[in-house]
C-alpha positions in Angstrom: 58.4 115.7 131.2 56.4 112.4 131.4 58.6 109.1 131.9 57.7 108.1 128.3 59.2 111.2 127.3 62.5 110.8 129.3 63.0 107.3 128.2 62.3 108.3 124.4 65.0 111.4 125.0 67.3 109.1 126.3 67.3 106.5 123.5 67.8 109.2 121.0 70.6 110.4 122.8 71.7 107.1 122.6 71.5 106.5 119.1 73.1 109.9 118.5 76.0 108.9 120.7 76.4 105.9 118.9 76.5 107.5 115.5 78.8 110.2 116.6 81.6 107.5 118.0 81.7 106.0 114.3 84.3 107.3 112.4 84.5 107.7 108.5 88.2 106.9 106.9 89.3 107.8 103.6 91.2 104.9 102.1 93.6 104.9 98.9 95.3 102.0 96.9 98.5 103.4 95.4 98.3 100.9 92.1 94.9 101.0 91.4 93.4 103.8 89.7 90.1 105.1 89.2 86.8 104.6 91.7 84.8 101.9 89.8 88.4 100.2 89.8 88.7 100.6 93.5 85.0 99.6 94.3 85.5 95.8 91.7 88.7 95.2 93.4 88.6 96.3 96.8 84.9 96.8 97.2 84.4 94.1 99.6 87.6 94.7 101.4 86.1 97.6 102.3 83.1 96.0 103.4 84.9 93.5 105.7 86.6 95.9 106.9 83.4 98.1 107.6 82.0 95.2 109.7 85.0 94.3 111.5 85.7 97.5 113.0 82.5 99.2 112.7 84.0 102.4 111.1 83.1 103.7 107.7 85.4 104.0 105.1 85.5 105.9 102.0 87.2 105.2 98.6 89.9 108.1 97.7 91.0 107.5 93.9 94.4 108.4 93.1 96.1 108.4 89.8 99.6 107.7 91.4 102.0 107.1 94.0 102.6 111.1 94.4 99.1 111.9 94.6 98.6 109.3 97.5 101.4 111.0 98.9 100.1 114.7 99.0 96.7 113.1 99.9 98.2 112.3 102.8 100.3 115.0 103.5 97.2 117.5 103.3 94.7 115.0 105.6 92.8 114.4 102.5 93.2 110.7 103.3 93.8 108.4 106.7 95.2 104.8 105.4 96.6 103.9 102.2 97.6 100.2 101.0 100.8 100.5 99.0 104.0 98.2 98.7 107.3 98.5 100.4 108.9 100.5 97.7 106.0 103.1 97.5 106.1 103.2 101.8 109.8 104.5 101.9 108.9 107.3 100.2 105.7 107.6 101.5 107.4 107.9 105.0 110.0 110.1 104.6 107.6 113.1 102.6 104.5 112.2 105.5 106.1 110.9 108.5 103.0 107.7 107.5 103.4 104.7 109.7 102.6 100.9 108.3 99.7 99.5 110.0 99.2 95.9 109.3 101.2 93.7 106.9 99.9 91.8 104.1 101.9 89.2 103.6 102.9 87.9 100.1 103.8 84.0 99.7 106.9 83.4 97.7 107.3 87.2 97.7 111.3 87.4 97.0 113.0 87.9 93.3 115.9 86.4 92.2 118.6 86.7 89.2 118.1 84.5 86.5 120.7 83.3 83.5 120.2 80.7 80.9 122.3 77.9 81.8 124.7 77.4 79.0 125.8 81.1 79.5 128.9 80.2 81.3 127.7 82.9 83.9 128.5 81.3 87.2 129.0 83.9 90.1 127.7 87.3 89.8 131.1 89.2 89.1 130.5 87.2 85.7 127.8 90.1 84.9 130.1 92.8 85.2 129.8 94.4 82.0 126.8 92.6 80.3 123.4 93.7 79.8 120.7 92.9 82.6 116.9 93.7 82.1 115.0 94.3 85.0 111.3 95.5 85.6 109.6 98.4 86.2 111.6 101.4 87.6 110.7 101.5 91.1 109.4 98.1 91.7 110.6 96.6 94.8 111.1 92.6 93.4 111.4 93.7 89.7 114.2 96.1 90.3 115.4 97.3 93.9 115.3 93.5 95.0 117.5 92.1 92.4 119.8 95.1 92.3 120.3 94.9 96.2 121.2 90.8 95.5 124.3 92.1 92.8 125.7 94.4 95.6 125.3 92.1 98.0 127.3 89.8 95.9 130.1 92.9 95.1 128.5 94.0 91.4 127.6 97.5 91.2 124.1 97.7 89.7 124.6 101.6 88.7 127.8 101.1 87.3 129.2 97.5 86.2 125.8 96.4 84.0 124.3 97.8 81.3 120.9 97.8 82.6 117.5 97.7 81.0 114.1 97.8 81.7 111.2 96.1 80.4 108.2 94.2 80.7 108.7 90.4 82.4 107.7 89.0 79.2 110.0 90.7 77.3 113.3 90.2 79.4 112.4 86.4 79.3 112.7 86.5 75.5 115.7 88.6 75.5 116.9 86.1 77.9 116.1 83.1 76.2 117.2 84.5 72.5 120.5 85.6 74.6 119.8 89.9 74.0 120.6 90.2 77.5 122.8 88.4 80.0 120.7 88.1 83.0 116.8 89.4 84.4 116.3 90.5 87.4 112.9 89.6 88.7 109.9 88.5 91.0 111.1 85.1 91.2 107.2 83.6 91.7 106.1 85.8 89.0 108.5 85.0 86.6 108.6 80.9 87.3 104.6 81.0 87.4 104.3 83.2 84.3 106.8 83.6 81.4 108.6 80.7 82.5 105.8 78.2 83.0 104.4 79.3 79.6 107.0 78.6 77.6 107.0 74.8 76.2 109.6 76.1 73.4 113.0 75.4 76.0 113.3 72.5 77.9 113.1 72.1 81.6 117.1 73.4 82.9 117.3 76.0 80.0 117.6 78.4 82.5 119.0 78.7 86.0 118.6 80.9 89.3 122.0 82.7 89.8 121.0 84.0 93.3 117.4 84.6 95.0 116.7 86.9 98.1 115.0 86.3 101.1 111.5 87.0 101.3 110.7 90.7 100.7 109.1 92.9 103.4 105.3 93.1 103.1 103.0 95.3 101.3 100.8 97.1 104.0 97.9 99.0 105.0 100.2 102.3 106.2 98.5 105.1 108.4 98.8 108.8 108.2 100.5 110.8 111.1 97.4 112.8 111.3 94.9 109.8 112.5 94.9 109.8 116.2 96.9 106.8 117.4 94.0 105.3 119.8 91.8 105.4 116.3 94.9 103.7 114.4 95.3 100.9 117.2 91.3 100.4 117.2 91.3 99.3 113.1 94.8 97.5 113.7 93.7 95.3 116.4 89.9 95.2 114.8 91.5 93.7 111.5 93.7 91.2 113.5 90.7 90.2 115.4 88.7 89.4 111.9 91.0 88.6 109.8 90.0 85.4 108.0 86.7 87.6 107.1 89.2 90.5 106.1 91.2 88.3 104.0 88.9 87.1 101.9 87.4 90.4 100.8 90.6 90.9 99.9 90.9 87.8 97.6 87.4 88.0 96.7 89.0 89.9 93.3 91.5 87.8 90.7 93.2 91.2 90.9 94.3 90.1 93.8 95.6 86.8 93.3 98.5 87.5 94.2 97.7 87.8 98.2 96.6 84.0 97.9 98.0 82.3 100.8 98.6 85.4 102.6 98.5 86.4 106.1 97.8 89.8 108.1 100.4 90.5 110.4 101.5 93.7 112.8 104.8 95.4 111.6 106.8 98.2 112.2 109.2 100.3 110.0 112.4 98.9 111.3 110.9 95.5 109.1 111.6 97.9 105.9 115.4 99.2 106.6 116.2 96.4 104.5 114.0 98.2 101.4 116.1 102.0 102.6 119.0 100.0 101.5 118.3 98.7 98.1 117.4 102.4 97.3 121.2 103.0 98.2 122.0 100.5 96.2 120.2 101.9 93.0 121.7 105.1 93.3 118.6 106.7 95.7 119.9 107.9 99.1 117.6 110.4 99.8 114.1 108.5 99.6 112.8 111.5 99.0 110.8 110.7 95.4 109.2 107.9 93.4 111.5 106.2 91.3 110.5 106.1 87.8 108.0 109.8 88.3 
């Protein structure tokens, strides 16, 4: 073999080695459904997150939070960005682990009365119809159930709960169909409430408001070797005012505004394990609201 030879032979095999280190990842987004969904909203997410850690990643659609579940429970996909109320469950049926922490601004809820209710402390609820969000949302329900028994009321039984959408509860609230909402508090102050020019300023008042709520998060699935799952941690720490705005490169995504990537580790969501006790879900073994 001529010299020309061995040095072509040797870059090929260097190319080939470099191709063959490069992994490909399949990635889900619990709340967002479809592929051309996940491609407008995530699309360059995905591409920042290509370049930082020189992996390639795959969309996986899923239709819901049970799907992304078994996905990962049969390998079908590696990391999945879901919120804290989809990860409790997520863990306990997968044994996934959160990876990196997308931190919300402002991310806590709060329970809100109008203020000529006479409702002062939260015992004054017991017995009164409350309207929360979604079943299964962790600010819109879990979060604002978890405040009541932390103040002694029973959210399972001493309300009349409802659901409904934010919209909605604010009318009931305002028109005095329901006693209190339970809510997102930036959510509800920067929508419904900020909208409404019908009821002056101190028509309603904050009754209590958490702290701020555990992160949503990129989470990874036992199966991904944990070298490979350190690798795209530390590569998205390492980049991630580039990864950060793919991710707000969507309005879909507004909500990340301000936000920050962080490390975490389950302990950070023991706090989430108890407002499913708290709505009547010990066993964290299914999706609220499925």
């Amino acid at each position: 073999m001529t010299l020309r030879s061995i040095l072509f032979a040797s870059a090929a095999a260097a190319v080939v080695a470099t191709v063959a280190s490069a992994e490909t990842w399949n990635l889900a987004v619990t709340d967002v459904e479809g592929l051309e969904r996940l491609q407008t909203e995530w699309g360059p997410f995905k591409a920042a997150l290509e370049k930082a850690t020189g992996e390639e990643f795959e969309f996986f659609p899923v239709n819901s939070r049970t799907a992304a579940a078994e996905a990962l429970r049969g390998q079908s996909v590696d990391f999945v960005i879901t919120g804290p109320a989809e990860y409790i469950v997520i863990n306990a049926l997968t044994d996934a682990e959160p990876l990196i922490g997308l931190g919300r601004p402002d991310y806590h809820c709060a329970i809100v009365v109008r203020a000529d209710s006479g409702i002062n402390t939260m015992a004054d609820l017991k017995g009164k119809k409350v309207a929360f969000g979604d079943i299964g949302s962790t600010s819109n329900m879990l979060c604002p159930m978890q405040l009541m028994a932390d103040y002694g009321v029973n959210p399972t039984t001493e309300i009349d709960k409802v659901h409904t959408s934010r919209n909605i509860a604010h009318e009931a609230l305002k028109n005095g169909d329901v006693a209190a909402i339970g809510t997102n508090a930036t959510s509800w102050m920067e929508g419904p409430r900020a909208k409404d020019d019908k009821v002056p300023y101190g028509f309603f008042k904050i009754l209590a408001r958490s702290g701020d709520l555990p992160n949503d998060m990129i989470v990874v699935g036992s199966h991904v070797p944990s070298d490979a799952a350190e690798k795209v941690k530390t590569a998205i720490l390492d980049n991630k005012d580039a990864v950060i705005d793919g991710i707000l490169s969507h309005e879909e995504n507004e909500k990340y505004r301000g936000m920050d990537l962080v490390a975490i580790d389950d302990a950070a969501y023991d706090i989430v394990r108890s407002m499913y006790r708290n709505a009547g879900y010990p066993q964290f073994d299914q999706f609220i609201g499925d």
